[in-house]
MOPAC internal coordinates of N, CA, C and O (Angstrom, degrees):
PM7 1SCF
backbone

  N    0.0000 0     0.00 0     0.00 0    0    0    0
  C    1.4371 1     0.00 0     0.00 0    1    0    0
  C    1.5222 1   109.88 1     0.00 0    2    1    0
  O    1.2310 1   119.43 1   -39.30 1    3    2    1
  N    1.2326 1   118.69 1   140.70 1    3    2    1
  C    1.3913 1   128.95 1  -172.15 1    5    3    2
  C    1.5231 1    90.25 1   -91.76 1    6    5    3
  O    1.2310 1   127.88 1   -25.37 1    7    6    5
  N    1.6750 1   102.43 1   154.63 1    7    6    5
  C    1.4048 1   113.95 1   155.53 1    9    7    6
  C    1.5016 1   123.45 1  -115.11 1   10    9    7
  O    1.2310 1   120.22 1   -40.56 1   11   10    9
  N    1.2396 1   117.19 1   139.44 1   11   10    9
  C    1.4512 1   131.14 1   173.55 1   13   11   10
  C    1.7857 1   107.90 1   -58.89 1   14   13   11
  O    1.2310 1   106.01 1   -67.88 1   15   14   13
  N    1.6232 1   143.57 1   112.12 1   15   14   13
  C    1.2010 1   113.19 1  -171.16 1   17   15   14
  C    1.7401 1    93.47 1  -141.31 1   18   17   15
  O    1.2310 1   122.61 1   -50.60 1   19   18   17
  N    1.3635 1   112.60 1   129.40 1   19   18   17
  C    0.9117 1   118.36 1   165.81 1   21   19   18
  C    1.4133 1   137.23 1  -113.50 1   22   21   19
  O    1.2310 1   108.51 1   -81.98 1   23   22   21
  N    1.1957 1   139.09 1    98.02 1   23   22   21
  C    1.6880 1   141.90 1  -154.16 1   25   23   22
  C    1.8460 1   104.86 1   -84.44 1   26   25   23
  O    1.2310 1   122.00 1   -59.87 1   27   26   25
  N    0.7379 1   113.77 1   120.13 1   27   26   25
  C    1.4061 1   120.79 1   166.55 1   29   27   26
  C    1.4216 1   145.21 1  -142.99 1   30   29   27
  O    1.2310 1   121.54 1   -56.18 1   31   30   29
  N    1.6831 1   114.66 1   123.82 1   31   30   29
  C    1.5519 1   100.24 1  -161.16 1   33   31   30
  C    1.3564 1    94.91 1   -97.80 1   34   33   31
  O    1.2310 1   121.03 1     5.60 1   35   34   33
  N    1.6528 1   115.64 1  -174.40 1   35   34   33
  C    1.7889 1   129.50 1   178.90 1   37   35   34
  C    1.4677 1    89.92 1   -53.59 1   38   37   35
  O    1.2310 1    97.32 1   124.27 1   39   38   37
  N    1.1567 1   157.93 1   -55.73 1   39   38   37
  C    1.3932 1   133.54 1  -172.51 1   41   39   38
  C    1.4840 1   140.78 1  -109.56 1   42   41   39
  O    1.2310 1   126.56 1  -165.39 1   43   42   41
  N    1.2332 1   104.99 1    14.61 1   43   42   41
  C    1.8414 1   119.10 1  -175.06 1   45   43   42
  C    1.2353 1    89.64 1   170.31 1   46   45   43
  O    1.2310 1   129.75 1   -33.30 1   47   46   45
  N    1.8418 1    98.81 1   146.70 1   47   46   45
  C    1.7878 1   135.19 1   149.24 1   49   47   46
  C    1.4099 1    94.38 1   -50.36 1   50   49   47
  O    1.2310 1   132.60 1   -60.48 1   51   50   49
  N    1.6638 1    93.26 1   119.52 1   51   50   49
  C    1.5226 1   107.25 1   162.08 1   53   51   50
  C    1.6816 1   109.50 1   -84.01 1   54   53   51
  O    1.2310 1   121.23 1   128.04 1   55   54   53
  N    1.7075 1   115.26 1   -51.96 1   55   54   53
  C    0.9934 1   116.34 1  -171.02 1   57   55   54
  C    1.5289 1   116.52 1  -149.09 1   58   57   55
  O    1.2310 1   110.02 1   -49.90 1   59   58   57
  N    1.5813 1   136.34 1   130.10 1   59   58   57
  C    1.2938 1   114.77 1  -171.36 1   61   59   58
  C    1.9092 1    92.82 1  -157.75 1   62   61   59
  O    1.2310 1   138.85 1   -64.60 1   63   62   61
  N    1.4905 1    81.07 1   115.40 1   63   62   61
  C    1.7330 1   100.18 1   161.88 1   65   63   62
  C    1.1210 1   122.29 1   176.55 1   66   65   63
  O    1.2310 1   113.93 1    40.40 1   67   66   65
  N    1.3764 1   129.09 1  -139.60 1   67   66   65
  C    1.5211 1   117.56 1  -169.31 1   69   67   66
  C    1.1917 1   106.86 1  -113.69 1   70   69   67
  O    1.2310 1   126.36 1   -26.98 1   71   70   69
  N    1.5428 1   105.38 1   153.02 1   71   70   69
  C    1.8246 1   115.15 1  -152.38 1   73   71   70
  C    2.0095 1    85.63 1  -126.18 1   74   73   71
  O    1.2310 1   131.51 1    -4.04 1   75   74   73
  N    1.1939 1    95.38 1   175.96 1   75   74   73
  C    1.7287 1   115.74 1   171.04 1   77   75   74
  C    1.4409 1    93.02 1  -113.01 1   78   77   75
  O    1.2310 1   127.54 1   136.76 1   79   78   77
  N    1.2108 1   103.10 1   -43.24 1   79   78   77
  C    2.1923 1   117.81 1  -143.40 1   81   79   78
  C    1.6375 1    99.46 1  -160.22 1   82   81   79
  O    1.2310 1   126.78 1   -45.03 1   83   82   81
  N    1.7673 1   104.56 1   134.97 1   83   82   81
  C    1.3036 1   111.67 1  -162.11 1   85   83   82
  C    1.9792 1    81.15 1  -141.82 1   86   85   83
  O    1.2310 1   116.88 1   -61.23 1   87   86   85
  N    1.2565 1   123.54 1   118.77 1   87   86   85
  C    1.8067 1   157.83 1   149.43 1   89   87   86
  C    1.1333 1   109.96 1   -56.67 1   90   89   87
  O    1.2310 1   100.01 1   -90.23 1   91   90   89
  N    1.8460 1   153.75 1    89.77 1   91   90   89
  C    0.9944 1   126.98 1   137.95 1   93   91   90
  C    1.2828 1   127.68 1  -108.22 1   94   93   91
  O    1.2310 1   123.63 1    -6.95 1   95   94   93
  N    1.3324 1   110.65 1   173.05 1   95   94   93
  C    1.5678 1   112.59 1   174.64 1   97   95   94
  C    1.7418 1    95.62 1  -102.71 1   98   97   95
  O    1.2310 1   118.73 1   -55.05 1   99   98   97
  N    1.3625 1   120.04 1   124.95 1   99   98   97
  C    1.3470 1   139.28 1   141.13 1  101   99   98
  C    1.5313 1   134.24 1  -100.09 1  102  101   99
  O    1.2310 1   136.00 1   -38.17 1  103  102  101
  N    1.5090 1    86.63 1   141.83 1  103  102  101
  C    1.8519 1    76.93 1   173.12 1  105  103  102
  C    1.3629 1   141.11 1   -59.09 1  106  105  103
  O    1.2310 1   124.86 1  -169.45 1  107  106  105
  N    1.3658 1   108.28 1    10.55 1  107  106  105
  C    1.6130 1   126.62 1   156.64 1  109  107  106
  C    1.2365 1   113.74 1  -130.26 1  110  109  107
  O    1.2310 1   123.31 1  -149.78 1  111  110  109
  N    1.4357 1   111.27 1    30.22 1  111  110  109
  C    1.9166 1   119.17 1   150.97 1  113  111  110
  C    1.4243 1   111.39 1   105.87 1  114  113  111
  O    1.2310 1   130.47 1    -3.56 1  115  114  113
  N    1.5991 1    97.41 1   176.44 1  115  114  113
  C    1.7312 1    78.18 1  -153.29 1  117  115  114
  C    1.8726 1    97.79 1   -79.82 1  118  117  115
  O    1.2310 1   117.86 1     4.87 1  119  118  117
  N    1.3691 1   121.69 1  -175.13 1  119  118  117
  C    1.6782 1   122.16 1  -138.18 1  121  119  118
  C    2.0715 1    83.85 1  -160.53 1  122  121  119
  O    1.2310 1   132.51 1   -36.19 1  123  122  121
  N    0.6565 1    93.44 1   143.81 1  123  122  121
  C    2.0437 1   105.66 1   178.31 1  125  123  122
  C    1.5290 1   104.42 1  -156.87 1  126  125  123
  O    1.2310 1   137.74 1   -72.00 1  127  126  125
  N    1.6163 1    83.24 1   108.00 1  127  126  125
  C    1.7277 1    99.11 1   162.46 1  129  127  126
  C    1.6183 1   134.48 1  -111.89 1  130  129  127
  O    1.2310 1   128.99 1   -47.41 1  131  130  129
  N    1.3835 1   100.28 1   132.59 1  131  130  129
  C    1.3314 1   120.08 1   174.49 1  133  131  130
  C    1.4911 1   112.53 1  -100.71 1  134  133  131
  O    1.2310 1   132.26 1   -15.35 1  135  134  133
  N    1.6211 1    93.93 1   164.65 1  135  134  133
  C    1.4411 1   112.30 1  -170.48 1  137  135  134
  C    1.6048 1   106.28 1   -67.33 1  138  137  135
  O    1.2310 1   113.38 1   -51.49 1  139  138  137
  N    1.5168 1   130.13 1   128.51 1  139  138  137
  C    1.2787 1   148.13 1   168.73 1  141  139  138
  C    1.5806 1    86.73 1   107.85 1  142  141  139
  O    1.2310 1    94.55 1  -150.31 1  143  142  141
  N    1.4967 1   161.84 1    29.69 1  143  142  141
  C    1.1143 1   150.28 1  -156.06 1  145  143  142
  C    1.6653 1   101.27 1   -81.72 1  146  145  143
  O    1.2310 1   115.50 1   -24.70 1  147  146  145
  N    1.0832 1   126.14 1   155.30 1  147  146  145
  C    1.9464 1   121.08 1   172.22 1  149  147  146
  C    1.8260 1    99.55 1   -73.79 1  150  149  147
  O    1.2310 1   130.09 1   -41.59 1  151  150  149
  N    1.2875 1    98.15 1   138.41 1  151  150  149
  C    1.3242 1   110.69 1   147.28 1  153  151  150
  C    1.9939 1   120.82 1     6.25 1  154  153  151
  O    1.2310 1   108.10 1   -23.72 1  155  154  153
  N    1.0057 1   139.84 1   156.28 1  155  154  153
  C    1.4595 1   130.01 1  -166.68 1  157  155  154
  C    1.3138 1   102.79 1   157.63 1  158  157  155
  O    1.2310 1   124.09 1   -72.64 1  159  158  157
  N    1.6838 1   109.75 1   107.36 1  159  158  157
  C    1.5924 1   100.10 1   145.03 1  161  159  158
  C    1.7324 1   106.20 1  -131.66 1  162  161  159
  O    1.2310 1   124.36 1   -47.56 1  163  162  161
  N    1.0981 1   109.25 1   132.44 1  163  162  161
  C    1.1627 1   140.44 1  -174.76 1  165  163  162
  C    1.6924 1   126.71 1  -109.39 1  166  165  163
  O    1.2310 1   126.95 1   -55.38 1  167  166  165
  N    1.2663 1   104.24 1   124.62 1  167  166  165
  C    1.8099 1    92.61 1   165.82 1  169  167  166
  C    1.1383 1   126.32 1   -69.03 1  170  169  167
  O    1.2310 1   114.70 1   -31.90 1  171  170  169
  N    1.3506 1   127.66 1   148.10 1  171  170  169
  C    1.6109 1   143.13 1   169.49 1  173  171  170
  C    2.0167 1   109.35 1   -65.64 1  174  173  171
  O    1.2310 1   124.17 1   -49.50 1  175  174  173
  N    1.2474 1   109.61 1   130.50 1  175  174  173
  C    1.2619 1   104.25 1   171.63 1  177  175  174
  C    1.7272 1   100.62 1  -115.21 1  178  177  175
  O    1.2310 1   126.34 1   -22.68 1  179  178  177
  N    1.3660 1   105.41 1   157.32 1  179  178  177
  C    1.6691 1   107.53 1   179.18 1  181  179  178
  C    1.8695 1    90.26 1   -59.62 1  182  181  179
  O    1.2310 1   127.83 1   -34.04 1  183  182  181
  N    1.7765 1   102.52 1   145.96 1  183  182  181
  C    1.0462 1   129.70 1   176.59 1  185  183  182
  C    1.8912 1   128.64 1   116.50 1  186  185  183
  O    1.2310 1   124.80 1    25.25 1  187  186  185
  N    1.0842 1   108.39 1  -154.75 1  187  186  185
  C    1.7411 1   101.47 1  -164.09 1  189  187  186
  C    1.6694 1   115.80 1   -89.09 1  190  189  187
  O    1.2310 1   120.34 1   -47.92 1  191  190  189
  N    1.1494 1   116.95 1   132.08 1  191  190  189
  C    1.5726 1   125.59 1   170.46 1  193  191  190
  C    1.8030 1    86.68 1  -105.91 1  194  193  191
  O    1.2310 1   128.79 1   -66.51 1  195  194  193
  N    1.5271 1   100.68 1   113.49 1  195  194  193
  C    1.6466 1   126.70 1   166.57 1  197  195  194
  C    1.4793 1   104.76 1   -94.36 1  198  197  195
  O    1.2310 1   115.16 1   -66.70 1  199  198  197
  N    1.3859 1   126.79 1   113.30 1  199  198  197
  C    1.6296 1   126.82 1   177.88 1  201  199  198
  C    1.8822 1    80.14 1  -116.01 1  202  201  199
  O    1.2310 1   129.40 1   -29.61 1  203  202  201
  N    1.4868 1    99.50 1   150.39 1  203  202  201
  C    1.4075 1   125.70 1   158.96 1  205  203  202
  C    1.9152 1    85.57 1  -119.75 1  206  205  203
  O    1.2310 1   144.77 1   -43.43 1  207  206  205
  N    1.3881 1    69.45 1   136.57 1  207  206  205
  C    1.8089 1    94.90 1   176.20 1  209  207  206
  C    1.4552 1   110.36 1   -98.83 1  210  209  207
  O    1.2310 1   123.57 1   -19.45 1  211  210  209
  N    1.3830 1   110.76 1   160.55 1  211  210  209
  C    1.5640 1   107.57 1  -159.63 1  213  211  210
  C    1.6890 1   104.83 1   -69.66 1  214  213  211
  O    1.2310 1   115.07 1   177.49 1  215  214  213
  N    1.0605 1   126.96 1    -2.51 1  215  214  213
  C    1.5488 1   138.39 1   153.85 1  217  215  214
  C    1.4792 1   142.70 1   -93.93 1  218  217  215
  O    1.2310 1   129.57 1  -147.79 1  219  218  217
  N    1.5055 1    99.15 1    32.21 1  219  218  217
  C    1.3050 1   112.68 1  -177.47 1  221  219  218
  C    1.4503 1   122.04 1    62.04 1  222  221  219
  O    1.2310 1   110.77 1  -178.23 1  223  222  221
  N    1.6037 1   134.97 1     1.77 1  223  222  221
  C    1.3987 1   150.70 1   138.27 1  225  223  222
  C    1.7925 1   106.78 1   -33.79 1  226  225  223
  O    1.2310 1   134.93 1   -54.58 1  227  226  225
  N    1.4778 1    88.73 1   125.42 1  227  226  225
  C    1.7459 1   101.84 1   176.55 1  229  227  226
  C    1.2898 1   122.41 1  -100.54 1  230  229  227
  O    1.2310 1   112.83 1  -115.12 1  231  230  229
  N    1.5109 1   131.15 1    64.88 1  231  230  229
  C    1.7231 1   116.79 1  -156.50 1  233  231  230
  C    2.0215 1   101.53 1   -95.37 1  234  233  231
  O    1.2310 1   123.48 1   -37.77 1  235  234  233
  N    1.3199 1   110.92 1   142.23 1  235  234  233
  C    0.8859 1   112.68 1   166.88 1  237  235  234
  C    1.4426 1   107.18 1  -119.80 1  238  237  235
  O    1.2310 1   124.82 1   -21.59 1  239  238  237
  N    1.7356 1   108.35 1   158.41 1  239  238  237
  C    1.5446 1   115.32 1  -168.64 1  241  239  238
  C    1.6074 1   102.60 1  -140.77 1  242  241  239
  O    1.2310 1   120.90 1   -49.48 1  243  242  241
  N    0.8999 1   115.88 1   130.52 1  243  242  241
  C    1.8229 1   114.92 1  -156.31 1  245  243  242
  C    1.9040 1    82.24 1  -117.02 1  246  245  243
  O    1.2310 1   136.30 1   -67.60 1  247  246  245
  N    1.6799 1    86.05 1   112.40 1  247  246  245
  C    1.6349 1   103.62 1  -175.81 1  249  247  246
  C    1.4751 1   102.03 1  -121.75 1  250  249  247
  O    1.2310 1   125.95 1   -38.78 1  251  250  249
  N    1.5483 1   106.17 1   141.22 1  251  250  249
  C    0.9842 1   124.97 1   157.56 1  253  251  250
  C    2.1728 1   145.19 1  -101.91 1  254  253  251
  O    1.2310 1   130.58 1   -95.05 1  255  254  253
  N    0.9121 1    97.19 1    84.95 1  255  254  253
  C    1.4239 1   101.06 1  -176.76 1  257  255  254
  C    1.5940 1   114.48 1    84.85 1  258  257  255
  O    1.2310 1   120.09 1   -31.56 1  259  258  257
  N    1.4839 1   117.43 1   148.44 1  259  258  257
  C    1.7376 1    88.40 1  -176.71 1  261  259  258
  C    1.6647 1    80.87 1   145.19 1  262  261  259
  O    1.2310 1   129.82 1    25.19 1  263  262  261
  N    1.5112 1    98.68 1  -154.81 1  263  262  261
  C    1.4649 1   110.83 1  -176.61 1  265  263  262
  C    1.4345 1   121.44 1  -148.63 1  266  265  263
  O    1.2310 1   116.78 1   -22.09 1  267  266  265
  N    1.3326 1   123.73 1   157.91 1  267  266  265
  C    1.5377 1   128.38 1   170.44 1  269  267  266
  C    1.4533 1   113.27 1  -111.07 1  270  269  267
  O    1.2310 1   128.31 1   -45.72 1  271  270  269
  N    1.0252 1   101.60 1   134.28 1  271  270  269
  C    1.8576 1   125.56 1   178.73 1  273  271  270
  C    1.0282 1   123.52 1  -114.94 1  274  273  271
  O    1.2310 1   114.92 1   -68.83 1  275  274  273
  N    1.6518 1   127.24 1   111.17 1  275  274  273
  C    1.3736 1   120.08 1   173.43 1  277  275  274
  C    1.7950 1   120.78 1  -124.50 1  278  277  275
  O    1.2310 1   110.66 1   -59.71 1  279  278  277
  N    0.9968 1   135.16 1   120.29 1  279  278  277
  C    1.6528 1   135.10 1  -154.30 1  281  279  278
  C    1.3350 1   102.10 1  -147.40 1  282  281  279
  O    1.2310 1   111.12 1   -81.52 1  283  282  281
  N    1.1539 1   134.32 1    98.48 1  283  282  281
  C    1.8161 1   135.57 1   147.59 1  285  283  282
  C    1.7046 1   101.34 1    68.99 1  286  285  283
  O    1.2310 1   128.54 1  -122.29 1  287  286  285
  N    1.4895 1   101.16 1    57.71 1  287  286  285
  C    1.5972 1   106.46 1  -170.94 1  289  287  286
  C    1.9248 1   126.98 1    52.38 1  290  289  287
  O    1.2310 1   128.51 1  -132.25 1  291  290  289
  N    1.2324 1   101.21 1    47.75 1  291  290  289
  C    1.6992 1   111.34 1  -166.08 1  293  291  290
  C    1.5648 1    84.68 1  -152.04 1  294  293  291
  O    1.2310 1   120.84 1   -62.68 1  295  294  293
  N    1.3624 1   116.00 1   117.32 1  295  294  293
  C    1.1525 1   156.34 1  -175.02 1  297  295  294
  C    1.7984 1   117.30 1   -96.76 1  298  297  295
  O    1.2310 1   101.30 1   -86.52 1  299  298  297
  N    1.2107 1   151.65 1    93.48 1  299  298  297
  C    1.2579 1   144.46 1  -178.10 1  301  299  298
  C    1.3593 1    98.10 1  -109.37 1  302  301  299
  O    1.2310 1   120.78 1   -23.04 1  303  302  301
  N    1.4877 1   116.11 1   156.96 1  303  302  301
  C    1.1818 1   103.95 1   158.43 1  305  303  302
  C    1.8687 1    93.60 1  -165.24 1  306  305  303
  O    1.2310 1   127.45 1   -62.93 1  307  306  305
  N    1.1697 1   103.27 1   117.07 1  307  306  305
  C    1.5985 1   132.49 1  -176.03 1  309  307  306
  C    1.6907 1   117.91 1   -82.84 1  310  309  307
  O    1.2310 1   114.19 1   -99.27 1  311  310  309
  N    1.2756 1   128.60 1    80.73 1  311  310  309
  C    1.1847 1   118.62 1   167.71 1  313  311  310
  C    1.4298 1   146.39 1  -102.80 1  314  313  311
  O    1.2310 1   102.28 1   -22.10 1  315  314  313
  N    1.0850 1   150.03 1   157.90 1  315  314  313
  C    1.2244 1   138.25 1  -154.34 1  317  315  314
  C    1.7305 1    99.72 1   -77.12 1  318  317  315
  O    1.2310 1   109.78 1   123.44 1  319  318  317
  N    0.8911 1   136.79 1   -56.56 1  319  318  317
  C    1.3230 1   147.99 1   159.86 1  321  319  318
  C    1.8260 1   110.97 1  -124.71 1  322  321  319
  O    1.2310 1   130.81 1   -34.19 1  323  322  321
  N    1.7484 1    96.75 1   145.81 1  323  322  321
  C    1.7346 1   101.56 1  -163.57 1  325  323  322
  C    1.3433 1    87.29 1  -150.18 1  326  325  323
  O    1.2310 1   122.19 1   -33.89 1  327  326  325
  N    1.2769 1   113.41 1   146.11 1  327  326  325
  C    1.7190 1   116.08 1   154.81 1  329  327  326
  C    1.3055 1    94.18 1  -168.54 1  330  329  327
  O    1.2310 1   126.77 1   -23.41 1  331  330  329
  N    1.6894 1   104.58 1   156.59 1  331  330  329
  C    1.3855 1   128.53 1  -178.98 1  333  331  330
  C    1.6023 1   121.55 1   -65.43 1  334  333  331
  O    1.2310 1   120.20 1   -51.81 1  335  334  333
  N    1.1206 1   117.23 1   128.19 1  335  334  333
  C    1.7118 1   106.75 1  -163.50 1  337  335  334
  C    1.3556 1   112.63 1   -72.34 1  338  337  335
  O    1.2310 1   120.26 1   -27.36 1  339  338  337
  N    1.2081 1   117.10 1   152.64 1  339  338  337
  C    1.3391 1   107.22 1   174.25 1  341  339  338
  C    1.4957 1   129.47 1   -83.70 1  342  341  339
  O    1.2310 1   120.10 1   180.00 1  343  342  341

């Protein structure tokens, strides 16, 4: 099952499409979601959200503070500041 994933900091979409597998760091450690995952909202800890895209693409996004969202395979994830690593 694919996931719906949308990355977003306080002022613009960093990144939004379909994932296999979603990496975060939370403040109770890092958390990896797959397609059909339960329900989940979670805090953001400083460090990397790793998405594999539904094409085997590896993007990482170095987020700071914020939140994780998970609902009926639809992925959010809200950070105070986000950008794509270089």
């Amino acid at each position: 099952m694919a996931l719906n994933v949308s990355v977003v900091s306080a002022d613009s979409e960093v990144w939004a499409g379909t994932a296999s597998q979603i990496v975060a760091k939370t403040v109770e450690g890092e958390i990896g979601i797959l397609g059909g995952h339960e329900p989940l909202l979670a805090l953001l800890a400083q460090g990397e959200v790793r998405v594999t895209t539904a094409d085997g693409e590896k993007i990482t996004v170095d987020a700071e503070g914020g939140f994780l969202s998970v609902d009926h395979d639809t992925v959010t994830i809200v950070a105070g500041r986000a950008a794509i690593a270089a």
